[in-house]
Structures are given as structure tokens and as C-alpha cells.
C-alpha positions as CSV (number, residue, x, y, z in Angstrom):
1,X,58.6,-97.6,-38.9
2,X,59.7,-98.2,-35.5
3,X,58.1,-99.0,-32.5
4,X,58.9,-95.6,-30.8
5,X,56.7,-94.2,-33.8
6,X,54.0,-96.4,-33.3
7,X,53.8,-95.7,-29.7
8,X,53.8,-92.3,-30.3
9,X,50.8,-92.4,-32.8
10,X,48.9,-94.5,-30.4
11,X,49.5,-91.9,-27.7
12,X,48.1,-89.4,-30.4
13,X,45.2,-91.4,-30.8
14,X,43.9,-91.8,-27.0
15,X,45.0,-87.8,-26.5
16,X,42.9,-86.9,-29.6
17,X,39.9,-89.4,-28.3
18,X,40.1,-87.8,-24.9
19,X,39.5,-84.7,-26.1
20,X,36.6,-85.9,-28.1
21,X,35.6,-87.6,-25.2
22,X,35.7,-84.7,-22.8
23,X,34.1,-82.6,-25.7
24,X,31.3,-84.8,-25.6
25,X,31.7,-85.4,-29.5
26,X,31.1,-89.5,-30.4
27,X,33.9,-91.8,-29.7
28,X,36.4,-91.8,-32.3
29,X,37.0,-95.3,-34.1
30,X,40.0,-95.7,-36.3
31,X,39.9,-99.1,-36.6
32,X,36.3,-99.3,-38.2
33,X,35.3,-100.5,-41.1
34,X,33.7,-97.4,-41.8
35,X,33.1,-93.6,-40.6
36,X,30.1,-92.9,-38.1
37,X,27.0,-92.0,-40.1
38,X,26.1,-88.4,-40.7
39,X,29.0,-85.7,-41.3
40,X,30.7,-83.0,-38.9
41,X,33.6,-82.5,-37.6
42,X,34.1,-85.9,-35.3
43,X,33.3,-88.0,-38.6
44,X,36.0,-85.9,-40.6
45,X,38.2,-86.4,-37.9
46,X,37.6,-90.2,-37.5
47,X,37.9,-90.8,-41.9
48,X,41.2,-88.6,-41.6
49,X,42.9,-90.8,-38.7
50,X,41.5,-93.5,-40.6
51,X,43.7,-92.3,-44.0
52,X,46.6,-91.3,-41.9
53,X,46.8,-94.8,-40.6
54,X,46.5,-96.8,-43.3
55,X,49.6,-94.3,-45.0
56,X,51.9,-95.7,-42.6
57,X,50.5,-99.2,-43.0
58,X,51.4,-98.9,-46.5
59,X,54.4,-97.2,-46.3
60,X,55.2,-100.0,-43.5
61,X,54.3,-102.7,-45.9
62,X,56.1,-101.4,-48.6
63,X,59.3,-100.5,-46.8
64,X,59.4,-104.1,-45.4
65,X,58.6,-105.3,-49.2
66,X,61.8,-103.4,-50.7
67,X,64.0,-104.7,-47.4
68,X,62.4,-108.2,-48.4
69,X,64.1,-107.3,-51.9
70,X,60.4,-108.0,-53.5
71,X,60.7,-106.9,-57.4
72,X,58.9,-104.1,-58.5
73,X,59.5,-102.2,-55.0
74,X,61.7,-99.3,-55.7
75,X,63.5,-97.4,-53.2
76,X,62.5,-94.2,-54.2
77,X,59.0,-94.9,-54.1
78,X,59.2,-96.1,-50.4
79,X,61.0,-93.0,-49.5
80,X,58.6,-91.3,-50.7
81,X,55.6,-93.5,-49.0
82,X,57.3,-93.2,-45.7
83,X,57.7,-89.0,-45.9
84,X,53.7,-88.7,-47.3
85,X,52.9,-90.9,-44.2
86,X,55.1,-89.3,-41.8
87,X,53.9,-85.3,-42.8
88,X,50.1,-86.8,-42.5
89,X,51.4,-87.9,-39.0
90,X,52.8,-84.3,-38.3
91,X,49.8,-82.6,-39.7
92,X,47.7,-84.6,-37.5
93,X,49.3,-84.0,-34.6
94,X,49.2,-80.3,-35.1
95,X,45.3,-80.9,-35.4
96,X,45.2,-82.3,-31.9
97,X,47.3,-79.7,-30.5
98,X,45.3,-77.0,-31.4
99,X,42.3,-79.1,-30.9
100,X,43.3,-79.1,-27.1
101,X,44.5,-75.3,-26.9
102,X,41.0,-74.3,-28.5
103,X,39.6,-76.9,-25.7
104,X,41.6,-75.3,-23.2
105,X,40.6,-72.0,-24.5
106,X,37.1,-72.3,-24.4
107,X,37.1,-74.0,-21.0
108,X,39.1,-71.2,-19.4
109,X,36.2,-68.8,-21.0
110,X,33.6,-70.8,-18.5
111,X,36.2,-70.0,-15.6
């Protein structure tokens, strides 16, 4: 993974815990050891960064395993790591953006 991708997630992140933020929902930790107690959306959202994270961690890891030439660390299998990771990126990225046009939405309604 490069580091264009890994700036872009971390944009992600701070655009999708802006709008949390300006929603009023609780902060949104991805780096903690575990979700927020109780359920809702915020906490769903929080567990899901969480998994979409450590996908590219391990896909990261791996990839840098099979360029090591570890044994036992197939190409195949990191190709497919890295495309799992990268269409959980994608697919959370479409959640933000329609998180902020429903945002948008609702706060033109109060216009």
C-alpha cells in the first residue's frame, strides 16, 4: 500500500469524524482496543472502520511478507487480501459520502 493510500484513508477518517462530530454522535475511535459501549449507529460505524483497517494492515503485512519471499505467502492469496481490503475501503467511503449528503440534506431542511 502506498502512502498516497494511506493518506487518503486518513483524510476518510477525520471527514467521517467531522461529521460525527458536527452530528453530535460520540467521537469515533478507530484505534481502540474496543468499540464504545452500547450499540447504534456511531458504534457500528466505529467496529466497521476498525475491520476496514486492520484488512489493509493485513493485506499490508502480507504483501510485504510475500515481497520478503517468506514461505508459505502465496501470491494469489495477497492479491486477493489487498482487493478485499481495498473494496472495504471503497465501500466505506461510499458510507461517508452519503453520510454527508444525508447531513447536508437534513441541514438544508432547517434552512
Amino acid at each position: 500500500m502506498s502512502i498516497h493510500s494511506l493518506s487518503s484513508i486518513e483524510t476518510v477518517l477525520a471527514q467521517m469524524r467531522q461529521v460525527a462530530h458536527t452530528a453530535g454522535l460520540q467521537k469515533i475511535e478507530v484505534n481502540a482496543t474496543h468499540a464504545p459501549d452500547g450499540g447504534g449507529f456511531a458504534t457500528e460505524l466505529a467496529r466497521s472502520l476498525k475491520r476496514v483497517s486492520q484488512a489493509q494492515n493485513m493485506a499490508n503485512t502480507q504483501a510485504q511478507a510475500f515481497e520478503m519471499g517468506t514461505p508459505g505467502v502465496a501470491l494469489n492469496d495477497v492479491m486477493i487480501d489487498l482487493q478485499k481490503a481495498s473494496i472495504a475501503f471503497q465501500t466505506s467511503v461510499q458510507v461517508r459520502n452519503r453520510l454527508v449528503a444525508a447531513y447536508q440534506e437534513i441541514a438544508n431542511m432547517a434552512v
